[in-house]
C-alpha positions in Angstrom: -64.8 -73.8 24.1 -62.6 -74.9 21.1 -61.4 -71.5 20.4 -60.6 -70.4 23.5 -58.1 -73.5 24.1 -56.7 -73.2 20.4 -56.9 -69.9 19.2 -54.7 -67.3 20.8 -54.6 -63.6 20.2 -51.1 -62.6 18.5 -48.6 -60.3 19.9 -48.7 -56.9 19.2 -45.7 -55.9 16.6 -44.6 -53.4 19.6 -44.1 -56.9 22.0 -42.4 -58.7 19.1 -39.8 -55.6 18.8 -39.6 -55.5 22.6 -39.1 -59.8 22.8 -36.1 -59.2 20.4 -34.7 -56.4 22.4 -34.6 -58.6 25.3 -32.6 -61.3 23.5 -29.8 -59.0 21.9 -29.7 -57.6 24.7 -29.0 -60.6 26.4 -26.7 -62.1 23.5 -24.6 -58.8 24.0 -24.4 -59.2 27.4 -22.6 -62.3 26.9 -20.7 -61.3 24.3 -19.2 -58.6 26.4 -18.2 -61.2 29.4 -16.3 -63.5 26.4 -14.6 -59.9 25.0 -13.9 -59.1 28.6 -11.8 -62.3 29.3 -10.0 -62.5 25.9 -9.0 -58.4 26.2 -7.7 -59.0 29.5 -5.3 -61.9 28.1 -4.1 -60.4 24.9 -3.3 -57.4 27.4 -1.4 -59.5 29.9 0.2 -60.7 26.5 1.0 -57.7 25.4 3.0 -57.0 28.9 4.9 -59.8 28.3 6.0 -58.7 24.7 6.5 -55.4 25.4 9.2 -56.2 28.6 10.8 -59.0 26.3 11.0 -56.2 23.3 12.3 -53.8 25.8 14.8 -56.1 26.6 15.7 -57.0 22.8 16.2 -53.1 22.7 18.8 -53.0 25.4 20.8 -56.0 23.4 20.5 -54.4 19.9 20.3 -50.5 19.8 23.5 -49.2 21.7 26.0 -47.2 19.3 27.7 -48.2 17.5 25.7 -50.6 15.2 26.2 -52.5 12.0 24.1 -53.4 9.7 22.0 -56.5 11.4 22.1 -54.5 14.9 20.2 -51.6 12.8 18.0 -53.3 11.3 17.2 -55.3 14.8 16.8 -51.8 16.6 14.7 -50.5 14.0 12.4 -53.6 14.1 12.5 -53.6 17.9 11.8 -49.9 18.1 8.7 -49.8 16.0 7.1 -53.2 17.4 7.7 -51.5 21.2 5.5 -48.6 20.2 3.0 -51.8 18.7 3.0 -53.3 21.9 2.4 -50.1 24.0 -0.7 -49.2 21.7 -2.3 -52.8 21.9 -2.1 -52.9 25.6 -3.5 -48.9 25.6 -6.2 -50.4 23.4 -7.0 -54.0 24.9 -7.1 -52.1 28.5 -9.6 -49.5 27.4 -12.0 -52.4 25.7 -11.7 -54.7 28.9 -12.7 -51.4 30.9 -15.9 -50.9 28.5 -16.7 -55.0 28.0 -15.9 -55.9 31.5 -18.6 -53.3 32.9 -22.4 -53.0 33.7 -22.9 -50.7 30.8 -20.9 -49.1 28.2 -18.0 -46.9 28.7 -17.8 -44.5 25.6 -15.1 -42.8 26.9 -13.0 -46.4 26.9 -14.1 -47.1 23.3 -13.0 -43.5 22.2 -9.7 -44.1 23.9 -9.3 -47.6 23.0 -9.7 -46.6 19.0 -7.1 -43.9 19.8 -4.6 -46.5 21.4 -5.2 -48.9 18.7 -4.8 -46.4 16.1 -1.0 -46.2 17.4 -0.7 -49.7 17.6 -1.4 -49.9 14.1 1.0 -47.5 13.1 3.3 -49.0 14.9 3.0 -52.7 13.2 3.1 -51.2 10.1 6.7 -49.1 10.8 7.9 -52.3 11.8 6.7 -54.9 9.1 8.2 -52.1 6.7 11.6 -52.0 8.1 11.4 -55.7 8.3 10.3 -56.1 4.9 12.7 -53.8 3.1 16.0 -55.8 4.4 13.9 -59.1 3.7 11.8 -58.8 0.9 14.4 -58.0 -1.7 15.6 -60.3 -4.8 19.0 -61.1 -2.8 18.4 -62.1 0.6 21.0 -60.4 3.2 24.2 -62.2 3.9 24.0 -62.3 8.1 26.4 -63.9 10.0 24.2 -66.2 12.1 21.4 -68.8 11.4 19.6 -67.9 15.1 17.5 -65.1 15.2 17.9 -64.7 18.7 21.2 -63.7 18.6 20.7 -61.4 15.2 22.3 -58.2 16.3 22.8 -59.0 19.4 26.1 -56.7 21.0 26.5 -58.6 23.7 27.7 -61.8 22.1 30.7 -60.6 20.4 34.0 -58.9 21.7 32.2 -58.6 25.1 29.2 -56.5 23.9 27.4 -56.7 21.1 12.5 -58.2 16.9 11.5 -59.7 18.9 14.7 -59.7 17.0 18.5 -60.4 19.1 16.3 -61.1 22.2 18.7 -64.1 23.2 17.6 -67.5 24.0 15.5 -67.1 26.9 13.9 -64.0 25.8 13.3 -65.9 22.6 11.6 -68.3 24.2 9.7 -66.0 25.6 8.6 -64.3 22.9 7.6 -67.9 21.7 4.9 -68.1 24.3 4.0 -65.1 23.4 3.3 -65.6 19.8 1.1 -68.7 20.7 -1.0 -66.3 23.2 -1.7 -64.0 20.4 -2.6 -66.4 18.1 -4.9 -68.5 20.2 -6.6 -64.3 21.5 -6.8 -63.2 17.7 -8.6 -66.5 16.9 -11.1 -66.0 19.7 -11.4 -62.2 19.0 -12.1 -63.2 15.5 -14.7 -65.5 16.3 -16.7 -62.9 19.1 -16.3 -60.2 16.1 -18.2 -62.0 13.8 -20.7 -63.4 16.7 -21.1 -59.8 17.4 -22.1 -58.8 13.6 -24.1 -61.6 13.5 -26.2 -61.5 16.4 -25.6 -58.1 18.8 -25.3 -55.2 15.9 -27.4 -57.4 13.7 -25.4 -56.3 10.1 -28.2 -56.1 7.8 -30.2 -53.8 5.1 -33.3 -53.4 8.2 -30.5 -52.1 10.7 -29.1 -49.7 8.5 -32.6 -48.5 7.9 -32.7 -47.3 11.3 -33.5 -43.7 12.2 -30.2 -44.2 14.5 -28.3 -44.6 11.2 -29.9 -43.0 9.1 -29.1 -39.7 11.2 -26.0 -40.6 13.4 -24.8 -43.6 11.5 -23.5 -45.3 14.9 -25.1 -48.9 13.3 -23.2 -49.0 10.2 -19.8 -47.7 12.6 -20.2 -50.8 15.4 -20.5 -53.3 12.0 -17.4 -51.6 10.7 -15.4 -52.3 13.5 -16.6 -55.7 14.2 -15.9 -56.5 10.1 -13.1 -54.7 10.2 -11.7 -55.7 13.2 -12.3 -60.0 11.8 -10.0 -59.2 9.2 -7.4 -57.6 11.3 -7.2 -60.1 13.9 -6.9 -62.9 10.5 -4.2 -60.7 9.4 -2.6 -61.1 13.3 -2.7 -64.5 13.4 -1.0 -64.6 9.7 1.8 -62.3 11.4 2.2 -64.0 14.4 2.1 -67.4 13.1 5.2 -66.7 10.8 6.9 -65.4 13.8 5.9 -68.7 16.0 8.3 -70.5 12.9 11.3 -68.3 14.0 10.8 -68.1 17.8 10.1 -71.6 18.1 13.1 -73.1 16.2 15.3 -70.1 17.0 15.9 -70.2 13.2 16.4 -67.6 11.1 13.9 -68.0 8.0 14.4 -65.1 6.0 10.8 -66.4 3.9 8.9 -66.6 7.2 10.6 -63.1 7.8 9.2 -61.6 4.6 6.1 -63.5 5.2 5.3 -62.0 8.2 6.4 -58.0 7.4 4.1 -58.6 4.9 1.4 -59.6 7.5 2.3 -57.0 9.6 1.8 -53.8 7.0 -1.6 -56.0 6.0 -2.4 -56.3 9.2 -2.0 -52.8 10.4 -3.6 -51.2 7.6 -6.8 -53.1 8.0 -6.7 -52.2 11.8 -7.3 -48.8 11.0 -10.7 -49.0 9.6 -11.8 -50.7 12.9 -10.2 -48.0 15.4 -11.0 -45.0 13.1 -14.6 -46.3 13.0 -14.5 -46.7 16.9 -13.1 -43.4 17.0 -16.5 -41.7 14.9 -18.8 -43.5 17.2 -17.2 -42.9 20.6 -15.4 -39.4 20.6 -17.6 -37.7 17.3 -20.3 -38.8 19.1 -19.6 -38.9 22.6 -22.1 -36.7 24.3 -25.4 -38.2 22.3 -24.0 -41.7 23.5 -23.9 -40.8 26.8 -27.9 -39.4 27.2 -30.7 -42.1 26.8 -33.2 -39.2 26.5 -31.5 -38.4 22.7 -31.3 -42.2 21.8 -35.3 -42.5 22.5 -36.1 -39.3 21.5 -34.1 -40.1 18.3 -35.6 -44.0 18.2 -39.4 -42.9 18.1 -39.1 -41.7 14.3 -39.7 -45.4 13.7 -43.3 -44.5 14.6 -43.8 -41.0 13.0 -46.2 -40.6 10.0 -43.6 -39.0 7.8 -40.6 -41.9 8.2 -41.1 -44.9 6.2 -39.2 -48.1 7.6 -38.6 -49.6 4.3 -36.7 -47.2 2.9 -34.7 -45.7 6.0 -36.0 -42.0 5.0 -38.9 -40.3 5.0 -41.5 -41.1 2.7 -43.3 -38.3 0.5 -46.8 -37.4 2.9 -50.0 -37.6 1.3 -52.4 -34.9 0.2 -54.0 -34.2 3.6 -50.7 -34.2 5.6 -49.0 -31.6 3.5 -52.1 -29.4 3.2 -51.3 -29.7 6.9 -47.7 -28.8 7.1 -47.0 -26.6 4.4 -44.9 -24.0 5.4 -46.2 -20.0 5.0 -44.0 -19.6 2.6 -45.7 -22.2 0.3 -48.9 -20.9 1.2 -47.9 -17.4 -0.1 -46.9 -18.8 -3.6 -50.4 -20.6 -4.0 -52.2 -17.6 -3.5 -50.2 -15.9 -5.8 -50.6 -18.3 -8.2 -54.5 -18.1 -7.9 -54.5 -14.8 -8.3 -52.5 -14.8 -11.5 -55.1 -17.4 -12.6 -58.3 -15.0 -11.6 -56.4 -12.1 -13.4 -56.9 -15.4 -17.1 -60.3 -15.5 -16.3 -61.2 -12.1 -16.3 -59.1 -11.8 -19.6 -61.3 -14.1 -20.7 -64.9 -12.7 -20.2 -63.8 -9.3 -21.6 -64.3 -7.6 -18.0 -62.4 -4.2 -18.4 -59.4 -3.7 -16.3 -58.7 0.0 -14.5 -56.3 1.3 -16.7 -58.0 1.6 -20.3 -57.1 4.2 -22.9 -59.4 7.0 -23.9 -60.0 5.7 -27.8 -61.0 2.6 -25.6 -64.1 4.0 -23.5 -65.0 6.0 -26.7 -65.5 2.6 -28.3 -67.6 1.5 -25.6 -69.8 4.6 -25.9 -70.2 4.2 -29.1 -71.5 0.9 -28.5 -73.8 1.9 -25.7 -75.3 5.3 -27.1 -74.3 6.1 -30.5 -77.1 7.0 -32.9 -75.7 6.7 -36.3 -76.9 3.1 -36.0 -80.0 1.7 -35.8 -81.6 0.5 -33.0 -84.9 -1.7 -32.1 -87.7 -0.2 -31.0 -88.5 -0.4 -27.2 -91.8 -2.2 -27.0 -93.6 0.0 -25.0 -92.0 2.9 -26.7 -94.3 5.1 -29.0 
């Protein structure tokens, strides 16, 4: 009566498995509603940076330039092509994260997008950089930055830069929106190492990893993409210091090309790595059958789970599975060993020379030599 109250029979280690496969499931499911909402804001950010650059564009860029209306188109230019990636890329990952069940397509499209977008930050942060960056700052005729090569303020025409002051304003708000999305986007990317794609040795032991390497990839872009969206808020926080105060701080400028080139270079591990698992291996993420198929070498006799690769079989098993070729080579190699023995117990061979059977003739019949006497001979 005392044991059946208090003893219990464990779960199988199949249950366990399938009790944590319910949970991350469940955790990613949540995940994905958080990435959903945050996706769709930094998009609906990027919309609103992208018109207010477009319109910094129109201010700064018309021929002829001088020197601060170049560098302000050049800026302008580079970041526009930034803007248009990062709402390519943000679009794609809200129509993955916002769905029932994964869209690879969306991922291999959003890794394209954001592959642009990261280009593009880094074209601008280098043009900014090289006018601000240098041992003597530029002499510029203005201390706003929203009027910084802008033609239409002098002699009746005239980043983000030369915006004026209501689209520097604008772009204000929109620096504080993409610092207040990278800091949550940070935070879900390292939730999702954490807890969803479970980034450790026993994951990457996987046969999924092990022969497609799709584990390893989805931990690249969610540690890769936490260092990325550190690097945005860096960037966007210098620019907050010159939208905000409509002051031009050449530091905060340098500060944040700086960020930028950062910032875009460690966006590409992220978006290449989303590229490898979404468009390299598009078709065997789209069919269950291959995943499971793939999934039950946790259970065959020849993988061993520790290890991630197949362990050496024992005796039995690869009397079992050796190939014919293998089985060829043994026999000749017992043959050549029959061939020793017979060497051994002086067993002629087909092939002996004539002064050789005359020697064993000798032996047999000669009678030069003495032999014993038979005993029933007489």
């Amino acid at each position: 009566h005392w044991e059946k109250h208090h003893i219990r029979k464990l779960d199988t280690l199949m249950t366990i498995r399938r009790v944590k496969g319910f949970r991350q499931r469940q955790k990613a499911k949540l995940a994905g509603m958080a990435e959903c909402s945050f996706n769709i804001l930094e998009a609906f950010v990027s919309v609103v940076g992208m018109g207010d650059d477009i319109n910094a564009i129109i201010r700064t860029c018309p021929a002829p330039r001088d020197g601060e209306s170049e560098l302000a188109c050049q800026v302008n230019g580079a970041i526009l092509g930034a803007w248009v990636g990062n709402l390519a890329a943000k679009l794609a990952l809200a129509a993955s994260d916002c769905a029932l069940s994964l869209n690879v397509d969306a991922i291999c499209s959003a890794g394209v997008a954001g592959l642009v977008s990261a280009m593009g930050e880094i074209a601008a942060g280098a043009s900014l950089g090289a006018a601000t960056c240098t041992g003597t700052p530029p002499q510029l005729t203005t201390t706003k930055i929203s009027v910084l090569g802008d033609q239409t303020v002098r002699d009746g025409r005239r980043l983000l830069i030369g915006e004026g002051p209501v689209g520097n304003g604008v772009q204000c708000g929109v620096d504080v929106g993409m610092v207040a999305a990278n800091i949550a986007n940070m935070g879900l990317a390292i939730n999702k190492a954490v807890n969803v794609n479970k980034c450790k040795a026993s994951t990457f032991r996987s046969p999924l990893n092990v022969f497609k390497g799709i584990p390893e990839t989805l931990c690249t872009i969610d540690i890769g993409g936490a260092v990325a969206y550190i690097g945005e808020v860096v960037t966007f926080i210098n620019l907050i210091v010159l939208h905000c105060q409509d002051f031009l701080d050449i530091n905060a400028l340098c500060a944040g090309s700086i960020a930028a080139i950062t910032t875009g270079a460690a966006a590409i591990a992220p978006y290449g790595a989303a590229v490898h698992a979404a468009c390299a291996n598009n078709h065997f993420l789209k069919t269950p059958k291959s995943q499971a198929q793939l999934s039950k070498l946790w259970y065959s006799p020849g993988y061993d789970p520790v290890s991630g690769l197949r362990r050496r079989l024992t005796e039995e098993e690869t009397a079992a599975k050796q190939p014919l070729k293998e089985s060829l080579s043994q026999i000749a190699a017992n043959r050549e060993t029959l061939e020793e023995l017979k060497k051994a117990t002086d067993v002629p061979k087909p092939g002996n020379t004539e002064a050789d059977m005359e020697t064993l003739l000798n032996l047999m019949g000669g009678e030069d030599k003495a032999r014993a006497a038979w005993p029933f001979e007489c």
